[in-house]
C-alpha positions as CSV (number, residue, x, y, z in Angstrom):
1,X,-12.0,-6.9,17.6
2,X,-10.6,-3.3,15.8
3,X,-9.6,-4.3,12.4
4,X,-6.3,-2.7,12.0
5,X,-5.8,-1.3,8.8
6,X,-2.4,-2.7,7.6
7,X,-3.3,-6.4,8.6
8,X,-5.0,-6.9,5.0
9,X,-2.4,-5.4,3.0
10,X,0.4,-7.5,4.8
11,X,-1.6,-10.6,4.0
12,X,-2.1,-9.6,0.3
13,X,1.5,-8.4,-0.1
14,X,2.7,-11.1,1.5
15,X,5.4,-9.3,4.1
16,X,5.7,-11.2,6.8
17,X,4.6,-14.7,8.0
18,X,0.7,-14.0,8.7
19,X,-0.8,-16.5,11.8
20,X,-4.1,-15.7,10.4
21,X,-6.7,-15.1,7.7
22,X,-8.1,-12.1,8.2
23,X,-10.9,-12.9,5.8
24,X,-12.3,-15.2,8.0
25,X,-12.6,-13.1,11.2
26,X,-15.2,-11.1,11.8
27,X,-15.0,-7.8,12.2
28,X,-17.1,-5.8,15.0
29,X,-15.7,-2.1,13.9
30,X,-13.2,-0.2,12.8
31,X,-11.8,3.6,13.3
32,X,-13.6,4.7,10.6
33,X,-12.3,5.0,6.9
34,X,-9.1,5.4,5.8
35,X,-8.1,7.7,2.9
36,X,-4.8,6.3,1.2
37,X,-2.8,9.1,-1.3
38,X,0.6,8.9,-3.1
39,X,1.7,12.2,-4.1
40,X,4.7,12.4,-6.3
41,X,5.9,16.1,-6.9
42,X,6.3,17.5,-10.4
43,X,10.1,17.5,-10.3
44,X,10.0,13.8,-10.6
45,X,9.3,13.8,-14.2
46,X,6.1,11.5,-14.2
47,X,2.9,13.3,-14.8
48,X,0.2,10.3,-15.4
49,X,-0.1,6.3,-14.7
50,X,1.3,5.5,-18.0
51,X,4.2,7.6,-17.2
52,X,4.6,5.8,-13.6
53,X,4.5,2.5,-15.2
54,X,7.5,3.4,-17.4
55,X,9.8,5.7,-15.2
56,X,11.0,4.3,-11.9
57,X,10.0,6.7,-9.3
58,X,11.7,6.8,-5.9
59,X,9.7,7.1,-2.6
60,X,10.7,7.3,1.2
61,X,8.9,5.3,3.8
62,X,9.6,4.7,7.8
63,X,9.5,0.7,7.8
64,X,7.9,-1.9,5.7
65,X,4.6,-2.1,7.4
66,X,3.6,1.4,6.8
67,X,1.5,3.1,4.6
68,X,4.0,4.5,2.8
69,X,5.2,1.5,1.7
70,X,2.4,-0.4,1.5
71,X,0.6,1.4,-0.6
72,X,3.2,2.1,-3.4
73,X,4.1,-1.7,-3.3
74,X,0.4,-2.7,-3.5
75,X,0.2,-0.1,-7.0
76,X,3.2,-1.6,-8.2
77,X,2.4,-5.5,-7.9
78,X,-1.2,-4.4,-9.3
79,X,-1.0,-2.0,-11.8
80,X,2.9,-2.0,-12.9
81,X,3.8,0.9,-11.6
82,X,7.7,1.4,-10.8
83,X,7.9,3.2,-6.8
């Protein structure tokens, strides 16, 4: 099995209705790492963590399950940031 790399976050951010606990599969291999970014540009006004936890910052993203979602939603459950 190819761990796909969305299937963890889902479970963690709890979108959907998992049929599975993909911590207790076991994993044969994988594509290789992922790197995961969120770049905000200057013009938004927030220039550090501290600042992203108390301005609400808007991002764009094509559906719930990507990255671009995922990601930002993770950081904002975790660390309080406001995407």
């Amino acid at each position: 099995m190819t761990a796909n790399a969305g299937v963890v976050k889902r479970v963690l951010l709890k979108t959907g209705n998992p049929k599975y606990d993909p911590g207790k599969l076991q994993w044969l291999g994988g594509w290789g790492e992922a790197t995961n970014t969120v770049t905000i540009r200057k013009a938004a006004g927030v220039n550090s963590l501290k600042e992203e936890m108390e301005k609400e910052v808007i991002l764009g993203a094509i559906g719930r399950s990507s990255n671009a979602f995922m990601m930002p939603a993770l950081m904002n459950n975790t660390l309080g940031t406001k995407f």
